[in-house]
N, C-alpha and C positions, 0 to 999 in steps of 0.2 A: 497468227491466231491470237486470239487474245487472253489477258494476262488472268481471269479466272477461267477460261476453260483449262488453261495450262494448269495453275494449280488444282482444278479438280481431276486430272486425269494425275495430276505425280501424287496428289492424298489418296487415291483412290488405289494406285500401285503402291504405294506405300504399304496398304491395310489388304491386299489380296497377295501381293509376293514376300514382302517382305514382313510380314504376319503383325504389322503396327496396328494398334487400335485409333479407334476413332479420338479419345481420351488422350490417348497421346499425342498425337497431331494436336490437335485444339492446344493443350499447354505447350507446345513447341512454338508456338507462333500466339501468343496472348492476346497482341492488338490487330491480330487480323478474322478477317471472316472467314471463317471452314468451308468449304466448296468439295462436293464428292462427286464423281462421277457417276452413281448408283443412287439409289433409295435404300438407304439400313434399315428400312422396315420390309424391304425383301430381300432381305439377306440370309433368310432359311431356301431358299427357293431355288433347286441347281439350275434348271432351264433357265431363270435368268441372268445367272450368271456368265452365265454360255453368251448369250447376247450382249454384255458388258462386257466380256473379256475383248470379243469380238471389236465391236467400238475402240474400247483401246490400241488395240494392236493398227486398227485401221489410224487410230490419229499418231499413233506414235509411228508407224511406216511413213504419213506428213510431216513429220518431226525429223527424220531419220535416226533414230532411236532405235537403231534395230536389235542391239543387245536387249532393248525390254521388251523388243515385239516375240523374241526368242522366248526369252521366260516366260511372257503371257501365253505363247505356243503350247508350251509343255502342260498347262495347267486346261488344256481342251480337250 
């Protein structure tokens, strides 16, 4: 897969499991571009979240990443 869909699916568990914001990511990495896997302007929105979690879990099951497909599980 390639190297920003990778980093928008690990910023985007970043800021749904492990409760990081967007703000932090961004100065964790200064010279690089932010890549999310969502739209933060629907991020009040729980059905879509549902559909986002979704997606992850499916790329991180291609990943074999199953300890995050686990915790994205829990949050369905």
């Amino acid at each position: 897969m390639d190297k920003e869909l990778q980093l928008a699916m690990d910023n985007a568990y970043q800021v749904i499991v492990e409760f990081a914001t967007i703000d932090e990511i961004a100065l964790s990495k200064p010279k690089e571009p932010l890549y999310l896997a969502f739209d933060p302007d629907k991020m009040e929105k729980n059905e879509y979240w549902d559909e986002v979690i979704s997606s992850m879990i499916d790329y991180f099951i291609l990943q074999e990443e199953y300890e995050k497909c686990a915790k994205l599980k829990e949050l369905l």
